[in-house]
C-alpha positions in Angstrom: 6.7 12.9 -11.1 8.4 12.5 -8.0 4.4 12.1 -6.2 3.4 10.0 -8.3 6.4 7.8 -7.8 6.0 8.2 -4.1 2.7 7.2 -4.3 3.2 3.9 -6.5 5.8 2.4 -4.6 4.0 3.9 -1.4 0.5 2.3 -1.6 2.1 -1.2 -3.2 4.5 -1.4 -0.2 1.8 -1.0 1.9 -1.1 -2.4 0.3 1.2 -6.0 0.0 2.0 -5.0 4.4 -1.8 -5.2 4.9 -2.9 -8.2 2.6 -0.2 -10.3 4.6 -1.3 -9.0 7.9 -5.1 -9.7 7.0 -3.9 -13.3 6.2 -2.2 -14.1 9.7 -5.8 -13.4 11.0 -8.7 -16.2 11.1 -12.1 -15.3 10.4 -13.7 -15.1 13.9 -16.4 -17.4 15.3 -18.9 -15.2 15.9 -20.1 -11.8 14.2 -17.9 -12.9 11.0 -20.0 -10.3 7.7 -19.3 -12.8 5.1 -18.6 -11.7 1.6 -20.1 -7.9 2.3 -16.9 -7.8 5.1 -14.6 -8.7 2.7 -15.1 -6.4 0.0 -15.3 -3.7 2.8 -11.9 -5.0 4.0 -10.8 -4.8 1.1 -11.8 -1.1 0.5 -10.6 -0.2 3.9 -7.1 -1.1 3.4 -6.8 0.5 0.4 -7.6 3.8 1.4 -5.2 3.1 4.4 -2.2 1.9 1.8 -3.2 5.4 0.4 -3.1 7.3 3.3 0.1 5.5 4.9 1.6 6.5 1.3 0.8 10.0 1.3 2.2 10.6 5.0 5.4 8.5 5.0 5.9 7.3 1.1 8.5 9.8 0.3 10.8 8.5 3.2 10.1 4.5 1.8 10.8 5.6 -1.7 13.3 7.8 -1.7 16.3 6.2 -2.4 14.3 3.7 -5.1 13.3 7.4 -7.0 16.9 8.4 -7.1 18.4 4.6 -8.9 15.1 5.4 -11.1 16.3 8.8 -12.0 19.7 7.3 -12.5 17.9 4.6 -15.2 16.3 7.3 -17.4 17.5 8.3 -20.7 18.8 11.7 -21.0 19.2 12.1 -17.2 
């Protein structure tokens, strides 16, 4: 349970990190792809809000699993 949790609050942390970051930038002038960029934009960051989750999730969520553990009946 405690990898799936990590993984949740992991690749949403992240996920939200990245849309915000893409929205700071302008679409450039020149060599812009159009709707075919965005959806592989799109793509791309989620499988880096995956990856960021699986190498450093358990250090972002750790403390958010333990109040959650705290929460649950019977625990």
């Amino acid at each position: 349970m405690r990898h799936v949790f990590d993984a949740f609050v992991g690749e949403t942390f992240f996920a939200q990190m990245l849309a915000a970051m893409r929205k700071t930038l302008g679409e450039p002038a020149y060599f812009h792809g159009g709707q075919g960029e965005r959806v592989f934009q799109t793509q791309l960051d989620r499988l880096l809000a995956e990856r960021l989750a699986r190498s450093t999730g358990g250090q972002l969520s750790g403390k958010l699993y333990e109040l959650f553990q705290l929460q649950r009946p019977g625990a």
